[in-house]
N, C-alpha and C positions, 0 to 999 in steps of 0.2 A: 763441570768442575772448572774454577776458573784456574788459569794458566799459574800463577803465582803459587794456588795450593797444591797443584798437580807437582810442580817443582818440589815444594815445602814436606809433602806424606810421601812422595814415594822415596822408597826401600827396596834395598836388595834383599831379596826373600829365597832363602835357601831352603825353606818346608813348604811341600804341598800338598791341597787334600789330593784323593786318588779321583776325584770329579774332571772325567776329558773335556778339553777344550773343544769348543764347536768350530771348525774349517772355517765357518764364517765371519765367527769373529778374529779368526788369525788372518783372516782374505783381508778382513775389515783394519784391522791393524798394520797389518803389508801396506795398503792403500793411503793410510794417514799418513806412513814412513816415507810414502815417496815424494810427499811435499819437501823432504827434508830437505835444504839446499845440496847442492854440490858442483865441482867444477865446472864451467860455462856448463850447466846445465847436464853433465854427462850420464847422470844417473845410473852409475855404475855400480848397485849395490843390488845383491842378490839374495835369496833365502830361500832354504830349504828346511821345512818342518818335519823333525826325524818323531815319530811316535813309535815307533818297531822297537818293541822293547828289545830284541835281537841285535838290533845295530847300537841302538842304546849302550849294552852290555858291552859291545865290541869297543865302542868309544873310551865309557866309563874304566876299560880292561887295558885297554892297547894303547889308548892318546893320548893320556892326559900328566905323563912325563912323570907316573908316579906319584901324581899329587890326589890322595883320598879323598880330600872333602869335596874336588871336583867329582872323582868318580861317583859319590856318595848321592851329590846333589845330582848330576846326569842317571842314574839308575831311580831317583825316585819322581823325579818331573815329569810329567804328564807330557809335555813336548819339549825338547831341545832344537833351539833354532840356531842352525848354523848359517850366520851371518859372511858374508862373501861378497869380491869385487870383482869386479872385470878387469885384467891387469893391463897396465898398458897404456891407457886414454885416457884416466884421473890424472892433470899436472903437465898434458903433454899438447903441442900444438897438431893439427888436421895432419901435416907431414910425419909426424913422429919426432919431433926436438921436444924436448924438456922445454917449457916456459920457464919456470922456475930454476933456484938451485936444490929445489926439492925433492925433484925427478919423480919417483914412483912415490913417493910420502904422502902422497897427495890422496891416493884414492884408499889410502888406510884410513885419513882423517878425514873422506866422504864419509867412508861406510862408519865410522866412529858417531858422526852427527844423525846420519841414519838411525844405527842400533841404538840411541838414545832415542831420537822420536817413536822409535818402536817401543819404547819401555816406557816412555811416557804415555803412550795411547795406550798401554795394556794397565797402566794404574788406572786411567779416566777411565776405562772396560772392565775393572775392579778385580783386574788380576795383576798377579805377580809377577817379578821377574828378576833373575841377578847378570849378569855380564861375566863371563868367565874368558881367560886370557893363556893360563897355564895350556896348553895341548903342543901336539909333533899336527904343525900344518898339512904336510902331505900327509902324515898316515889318516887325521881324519879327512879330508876331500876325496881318500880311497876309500875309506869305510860309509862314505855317503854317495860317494859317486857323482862329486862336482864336476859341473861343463867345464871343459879345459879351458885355457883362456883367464881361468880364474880362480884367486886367491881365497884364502878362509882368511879373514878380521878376526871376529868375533866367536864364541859360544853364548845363548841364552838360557838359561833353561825359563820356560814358561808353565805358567800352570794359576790354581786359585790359591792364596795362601792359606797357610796351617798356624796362624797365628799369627802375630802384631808386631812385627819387629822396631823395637825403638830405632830412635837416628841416633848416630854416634856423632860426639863433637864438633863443631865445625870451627873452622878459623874464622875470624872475624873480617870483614873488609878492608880493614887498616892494618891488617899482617898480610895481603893478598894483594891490595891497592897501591901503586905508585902514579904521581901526578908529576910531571915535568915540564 
């Protein structure tokens, strides 16, 4: 698929068939993700592919701050990837100063360019995927049991879709574009 239509069809897809993902293709997607850029290189972006309909249940129940259509989509996706950073060393010099005035902002918007290349390799893999944001950070890094050290970004859920979701609207370049 070339690059422009992979931008152009993919969709956030909140239905999936009940068809599991193969590890290899999620290994195989992990691996595309890591080209992602990120801070001099720091590659601080982590992931954990939660299938355990158990933990699932725990997330979709306890994490997600009461918002249904997350729990909805997390109880019926075939895999939830919880997207993660290493906290600390996105935005920061060898010593521990902040480069920036950005300080930690930094390895949120690594793992943000990440979890996009991850979603663009799983459209060109012809699965689905949405980006979900709503959740209580620590309670899911305890219900999955992340490496300390390190932040939750992201929710994905992944999976093959249950149908075609049209694109909603987009702005145009000349609502979005400034030249000075």
């Amino acid at each position: 698929m070339e690059t422009k239509d992979c931008i152009l069809t993919r969709r956030s897809v909140r239905r999936f068939t009940d068809r599991p993902v193969p590890h290899e293709i999620v290994r195989q997607m992990v691996s595309l993700a890591a080209y992602a850029p990120s801070w001099k290189n720091t590659q601080v972006t982590r992931y954990y592919a939660v299938e355990d309909q158990a933990v699932k249940e725990e997330l979709a129940e306890n994490c997600v701050l009461g918002f249904e259509s997350n729990a909805k989509i997390i109880r019926r996706c075939p895999v939830l990837m919880v997207i993660t950073c290493k906290h600390g060393i996105s935005g920061y010099e060898k010593s521990g100063e902040p480069t920036t005035g950005k300080d930690d902002r930094w390895e949120v918007f690594d793992a943000g360019i990440a979890t996009q290349t991850f979603c663009l390799a799983a459209h060109d893999l012809g699965l689905g995927t949405v980006i979900m944001g709503i959740f209580d950070d620590d309670k899911v890094a305890e219900a999955v049991g992340v490496s300390d050290g390190e932040i939750v970004a992201a929710l994905v859920a992944l999976g093959y879709p249950d149908g075609d979701p049209k694109a909603p609207p987009r702005k145009d370049a000349d609502a979005l574009l400034n030249f000075r």
